[in-house]
C-alpha positions as CSV (number, residue, x, y, z in Angstrom):
1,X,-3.9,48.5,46.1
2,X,-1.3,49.5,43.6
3,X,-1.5,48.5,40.3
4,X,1.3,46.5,39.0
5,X,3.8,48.5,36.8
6,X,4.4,47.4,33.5
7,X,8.1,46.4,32.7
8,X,10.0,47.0,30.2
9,X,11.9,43.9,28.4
10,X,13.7,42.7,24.8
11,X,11.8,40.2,23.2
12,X,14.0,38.1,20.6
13,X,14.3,38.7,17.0
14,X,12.1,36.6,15.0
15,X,12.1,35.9,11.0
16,X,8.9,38.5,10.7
17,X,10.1,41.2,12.4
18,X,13.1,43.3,14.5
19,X,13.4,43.1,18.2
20,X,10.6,45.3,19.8
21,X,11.2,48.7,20.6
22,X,10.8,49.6,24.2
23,X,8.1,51.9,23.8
24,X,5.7,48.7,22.5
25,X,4.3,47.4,25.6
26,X,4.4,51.0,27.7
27,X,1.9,52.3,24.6
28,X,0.3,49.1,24.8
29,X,-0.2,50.0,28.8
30,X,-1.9,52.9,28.2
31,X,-3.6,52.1,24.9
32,X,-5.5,49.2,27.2
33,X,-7.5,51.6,29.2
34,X,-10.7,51.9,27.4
35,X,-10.5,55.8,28.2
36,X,-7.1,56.3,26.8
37,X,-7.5,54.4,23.5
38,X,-11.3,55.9,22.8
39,X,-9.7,59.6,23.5
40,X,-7.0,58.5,21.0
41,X,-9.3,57.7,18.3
42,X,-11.6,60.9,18.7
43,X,-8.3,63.1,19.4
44,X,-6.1,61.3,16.2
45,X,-8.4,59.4,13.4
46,X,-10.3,61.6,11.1
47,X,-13.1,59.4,10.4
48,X,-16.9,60.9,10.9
49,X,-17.7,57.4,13.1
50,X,-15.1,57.7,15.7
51,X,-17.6,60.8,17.1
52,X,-20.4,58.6,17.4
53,X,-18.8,55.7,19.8
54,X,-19.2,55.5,23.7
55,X,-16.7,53.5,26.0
56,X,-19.3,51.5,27.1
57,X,-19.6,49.7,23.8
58,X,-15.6,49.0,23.5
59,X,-14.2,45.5,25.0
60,X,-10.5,45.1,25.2
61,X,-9.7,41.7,23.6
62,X,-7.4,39.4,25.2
63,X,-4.0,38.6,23.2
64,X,-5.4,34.8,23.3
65,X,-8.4,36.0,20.9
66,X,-5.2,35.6,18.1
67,X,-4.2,32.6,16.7
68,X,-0.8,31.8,18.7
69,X,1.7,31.8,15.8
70,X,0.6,35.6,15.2
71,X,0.5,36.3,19.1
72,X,4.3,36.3,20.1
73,X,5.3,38.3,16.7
74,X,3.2,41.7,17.4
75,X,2.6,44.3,19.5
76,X,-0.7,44.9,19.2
77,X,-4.3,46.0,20.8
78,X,-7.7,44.5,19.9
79,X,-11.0,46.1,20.9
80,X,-14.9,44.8,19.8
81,X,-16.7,47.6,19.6
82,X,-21.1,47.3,19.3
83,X,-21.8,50.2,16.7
84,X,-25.0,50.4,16.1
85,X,-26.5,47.1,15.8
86,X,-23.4,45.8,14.7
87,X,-20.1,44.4,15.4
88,X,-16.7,46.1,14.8
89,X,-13.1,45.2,15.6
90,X,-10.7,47.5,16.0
91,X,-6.9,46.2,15.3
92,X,-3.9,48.7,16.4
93,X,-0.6,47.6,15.2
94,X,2.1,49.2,17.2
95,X,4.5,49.7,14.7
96,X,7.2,51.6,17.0
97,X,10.7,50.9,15.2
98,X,12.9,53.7,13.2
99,X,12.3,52.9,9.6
100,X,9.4,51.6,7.8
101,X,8.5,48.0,7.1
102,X,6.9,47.9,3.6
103,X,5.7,44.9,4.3
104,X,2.9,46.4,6.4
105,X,0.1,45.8,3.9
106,X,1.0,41.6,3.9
107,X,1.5,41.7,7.8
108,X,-2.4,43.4,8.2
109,X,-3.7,40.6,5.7
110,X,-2.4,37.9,8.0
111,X,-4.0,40.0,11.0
112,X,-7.4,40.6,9.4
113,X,-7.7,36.9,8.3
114,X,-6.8,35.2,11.6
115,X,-9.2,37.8,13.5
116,X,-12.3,37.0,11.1
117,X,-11.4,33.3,11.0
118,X,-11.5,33.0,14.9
119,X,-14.8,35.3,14.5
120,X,-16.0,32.7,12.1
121,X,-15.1,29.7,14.2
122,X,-16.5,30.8,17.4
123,X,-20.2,31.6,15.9
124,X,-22.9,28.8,16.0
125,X,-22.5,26.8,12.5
126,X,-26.4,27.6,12.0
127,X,-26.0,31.1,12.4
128,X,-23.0,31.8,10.6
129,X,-24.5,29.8,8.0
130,X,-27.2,31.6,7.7
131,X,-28.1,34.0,5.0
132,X,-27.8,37.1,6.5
133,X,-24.9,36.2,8.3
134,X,-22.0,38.9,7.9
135,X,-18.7,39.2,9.5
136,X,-17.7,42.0,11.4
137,X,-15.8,44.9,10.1
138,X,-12.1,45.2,11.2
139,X,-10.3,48.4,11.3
140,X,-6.6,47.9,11.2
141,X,-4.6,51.2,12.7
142,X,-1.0,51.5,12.8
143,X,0.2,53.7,15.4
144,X,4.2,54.4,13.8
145,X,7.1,56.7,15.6
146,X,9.9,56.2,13.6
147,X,11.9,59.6,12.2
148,X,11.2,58.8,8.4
149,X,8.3,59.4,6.4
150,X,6.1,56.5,6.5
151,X,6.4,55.4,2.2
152,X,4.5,52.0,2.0
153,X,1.5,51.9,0.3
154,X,-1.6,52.3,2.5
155,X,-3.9,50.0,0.4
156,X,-3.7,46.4,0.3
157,X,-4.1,46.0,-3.7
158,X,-1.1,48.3,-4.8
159,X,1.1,45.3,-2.9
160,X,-0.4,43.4,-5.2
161,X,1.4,42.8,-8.7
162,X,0.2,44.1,-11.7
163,X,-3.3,44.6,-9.8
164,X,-4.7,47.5,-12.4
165,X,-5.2,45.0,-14.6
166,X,-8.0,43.2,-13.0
167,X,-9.7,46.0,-11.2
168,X,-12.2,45.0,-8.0
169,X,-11.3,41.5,-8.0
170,X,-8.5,41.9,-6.2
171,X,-8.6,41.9,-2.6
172,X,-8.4,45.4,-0.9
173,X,-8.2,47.4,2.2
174,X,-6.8,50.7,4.0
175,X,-5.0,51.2,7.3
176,X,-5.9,54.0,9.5
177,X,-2.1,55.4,9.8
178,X,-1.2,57.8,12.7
179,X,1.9,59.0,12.1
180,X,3.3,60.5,15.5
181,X,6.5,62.3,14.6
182,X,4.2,64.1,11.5
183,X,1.4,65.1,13.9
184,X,1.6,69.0,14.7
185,X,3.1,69.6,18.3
186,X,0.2,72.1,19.2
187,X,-2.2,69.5,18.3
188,X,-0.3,66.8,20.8
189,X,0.1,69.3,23.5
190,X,-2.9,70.4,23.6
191,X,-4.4,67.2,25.3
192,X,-4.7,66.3,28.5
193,X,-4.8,62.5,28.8
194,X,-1.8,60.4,29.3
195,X,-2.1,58.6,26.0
196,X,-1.3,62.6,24.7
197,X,1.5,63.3,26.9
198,X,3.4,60.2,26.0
199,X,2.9,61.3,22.7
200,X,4.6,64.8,23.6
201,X,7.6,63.2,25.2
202,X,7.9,60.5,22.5
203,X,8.4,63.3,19.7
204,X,10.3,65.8,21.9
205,X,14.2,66.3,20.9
206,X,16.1,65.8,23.7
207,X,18.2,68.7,23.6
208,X,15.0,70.4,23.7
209,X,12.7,69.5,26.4
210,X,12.1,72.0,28.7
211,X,9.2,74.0,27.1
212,X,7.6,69.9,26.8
213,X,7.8,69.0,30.1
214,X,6.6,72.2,31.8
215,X,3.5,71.5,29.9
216,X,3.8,68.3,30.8
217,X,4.0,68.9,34.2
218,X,1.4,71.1,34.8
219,X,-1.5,68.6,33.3
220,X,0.4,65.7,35.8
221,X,-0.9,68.1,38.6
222,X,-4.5,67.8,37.5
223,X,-4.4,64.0,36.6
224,X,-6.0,61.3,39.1
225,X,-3.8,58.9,41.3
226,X,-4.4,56.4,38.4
227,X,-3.2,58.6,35.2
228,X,-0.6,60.4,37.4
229,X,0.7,56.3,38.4
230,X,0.7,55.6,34.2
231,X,2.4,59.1,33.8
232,X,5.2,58.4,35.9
233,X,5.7,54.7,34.8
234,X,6.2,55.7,31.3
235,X,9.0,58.6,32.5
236,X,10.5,55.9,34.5
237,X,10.2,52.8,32.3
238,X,10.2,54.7,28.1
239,X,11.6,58.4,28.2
240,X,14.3,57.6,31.3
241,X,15.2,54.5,29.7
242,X,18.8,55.8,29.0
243,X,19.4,56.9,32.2
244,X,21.0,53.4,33.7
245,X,21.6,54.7,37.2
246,X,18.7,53.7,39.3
247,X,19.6,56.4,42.1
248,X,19.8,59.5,39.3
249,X,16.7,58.0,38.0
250,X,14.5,58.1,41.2
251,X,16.0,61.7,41.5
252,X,15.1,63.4,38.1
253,X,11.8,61.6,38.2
254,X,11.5,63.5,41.8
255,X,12.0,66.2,40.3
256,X,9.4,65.8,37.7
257,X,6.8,65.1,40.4
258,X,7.4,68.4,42.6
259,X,7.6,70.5,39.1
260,X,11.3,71.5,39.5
261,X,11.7,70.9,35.7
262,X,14.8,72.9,35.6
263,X,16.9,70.5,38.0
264,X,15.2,67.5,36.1
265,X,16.2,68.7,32.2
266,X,20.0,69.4,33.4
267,X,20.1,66.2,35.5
268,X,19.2,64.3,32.5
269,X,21.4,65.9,30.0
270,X,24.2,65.7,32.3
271,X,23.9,62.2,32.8
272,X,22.8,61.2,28.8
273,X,26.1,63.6,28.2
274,X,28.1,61.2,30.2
275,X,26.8,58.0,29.1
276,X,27.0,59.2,25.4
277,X,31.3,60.1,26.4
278,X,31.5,56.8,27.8
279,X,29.6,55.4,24.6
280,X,32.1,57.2,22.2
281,X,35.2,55.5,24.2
282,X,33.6,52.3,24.1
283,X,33.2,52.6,20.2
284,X,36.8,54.2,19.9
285,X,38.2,50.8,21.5
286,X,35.6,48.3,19.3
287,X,37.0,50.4,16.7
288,X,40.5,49.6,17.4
289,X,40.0,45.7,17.8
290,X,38.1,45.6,14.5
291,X,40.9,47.5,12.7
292,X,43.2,45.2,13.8
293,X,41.3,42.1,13.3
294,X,40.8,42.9,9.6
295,X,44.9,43.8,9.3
296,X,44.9,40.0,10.5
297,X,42.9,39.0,7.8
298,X,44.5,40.5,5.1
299,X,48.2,39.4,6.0
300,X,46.1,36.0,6.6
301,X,44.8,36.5,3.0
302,X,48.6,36.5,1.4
303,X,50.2,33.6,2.9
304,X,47.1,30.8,2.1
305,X,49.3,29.4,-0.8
306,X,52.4,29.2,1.5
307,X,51.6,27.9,4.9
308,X,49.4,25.3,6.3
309,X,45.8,26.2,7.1
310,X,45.9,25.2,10.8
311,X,49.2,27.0,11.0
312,X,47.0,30.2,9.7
313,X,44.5,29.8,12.2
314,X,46.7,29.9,15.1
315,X,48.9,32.2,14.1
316,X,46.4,35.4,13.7
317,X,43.6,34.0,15.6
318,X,40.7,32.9,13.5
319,X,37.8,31.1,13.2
320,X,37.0,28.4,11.0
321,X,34.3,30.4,9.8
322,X,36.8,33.7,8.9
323,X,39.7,30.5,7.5
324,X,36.4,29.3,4.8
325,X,35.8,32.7,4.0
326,X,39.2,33.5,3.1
327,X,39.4,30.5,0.7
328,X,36.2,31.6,-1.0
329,X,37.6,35.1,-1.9
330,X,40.5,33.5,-2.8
């Protein structure tokens, strides 16, 4: 039985954040096998206790484990890890958008405190009364692939106001940050788990791609039925995603699967060529419309003191909105 493909969709915009990027739920995909997220965190966190945790001791945790007014604003994955005698969550913020949100350090807060307060709830009120009672550690990660370098402060107490001034009484934490575009290309490439080859195709230029995917392809040939399946669906659903023609899709994704890398990089720069023609003509004509919408406007503008509003509106065609604005400027 085939597992079910994950799908690619826009999500609206809410007041927190921008829409989702369409690489959230495919790294989320592959982030949610327990093999894939553990290699990331030996393969791309420098911490001494990543080395010491087995796959066995990781749970994935349902999106349900998170209060619901923080579930539909995230992309996120959660794993409860046993580390030695003890309890550790594990929080991965997939922060996959082009500029940096310097709000990150607020956004974990909220994170950190809903995860401990469900923790909290959901243990026995004599235990987690109890003196030696502790709460478990949380690690927040942000996994970011955005072009610029990410500037907002790592630790939570330098969002804080003025907070040199009263020392370790202010709250405080770090994220873990794994900066994908940053990350040496030898270092990506030299991996051979689909988690690492997303990576490689997420940072690739793609005028440049050819070198990528031959490396690419040759690890696909060694992967099992299962990784090869995730491979292919991220191609399809993430790095193909500009490609709009379902037929030249299938074909350049063929291509990828028999190693024929040649036919697949000038398929897909002919076709991204195309589209990006088409997409210059398509601007060329907004263009037009909005240059002559805003000539409306200004003749609009001179005549306010000398005709009737309503003979304004229907004369060049606006809104009431564009009409109100007009009498504020003026």
């Amino acid at each position: 039985m085939r597992k079910k493909r994950f799908k690619i969709t826009r999500r609206s915009q809410t007041a927190d954040k921008p829409v989702h990027q369409k690489h959230d739920k495919g790294y989320k995909h592959i982030l949610s096998h327990k093999q894939q997220f553990l290699h990331f965190l030996k393969t791309y966190i420098e911490a001494d206790w990543v080395n010491d945790i087995d796959e066995n001791d990781l749970d994935l945790i349902d999106k349900t484990f998170i209060d619901a007014d923080f579930r539909q604003k995230e992309s996120d994955v959660i794993y409860k890890l046993k580390f030695k005698g003890r309890e550790i969550i594990f929080y991965v913020l997939l922060e996959l958008q082009s500029s940096v949100d310097f709000t990150m350090p607020f956004r974990l807060l909220r994170y950190i405190t809903a995860l401990l307060k469900r923790e909290f709830r959901s243990t026995a009120k004599n235990v987690r009364e109890a003196k030696g009672y502790r709460l478990p550690a949380v690690v927040p990660i942000v996994l970011y692939n955005g072009a610029d370098n990410w500037t907002a402060v790592r630790r939570f107490k330098e969002y804080v106001n003025g907070y040199e001034q009263f020392g370790e009484y202010i709250i405080d934490f770090k994220y873990l940050l794994f900066d994908l575009k940053r990350e040496p290309e030898e270092a990506v490439l030299s991996g051979n788990q689909v988690i690492d080859m997303a990576f490689a195709l997420d940072r690739v230029k793609k005028n440049n791609v050819g070198e990528t995917l031959n490396t690419v392809s040759k690890k696909y040939r060694q992967m099992t039925d299962e990784e090869k399946e995730d491979l292919e669906n991220w191609i399809e659903y993430i790095w193909l995603d500009e490609v709009k023609d379902k037929a030249e899709k299938n074909k350049i994704l063929s291509n990828f699967k028999r190693g024929e890398i040649t036919n697949m990089v000038s398929g897909f720069g002919a076709i991204l060529q195309e589209e990006r023609l088409e997409g210059i003509k398509e601007g060329k004509r907004e263009g037009k419309k909005e240059g002559k919408k805003e000539e409306k406007i200004k003749r609009a503008k001179t005549l306010l003191d000398i005709l009737d509003i309503e003979i304004i509106k229907e004369k060049f065609e606006l809104s009431d909105g564009e009409i109100e604005e007009l009498i504020k400027e003026r």
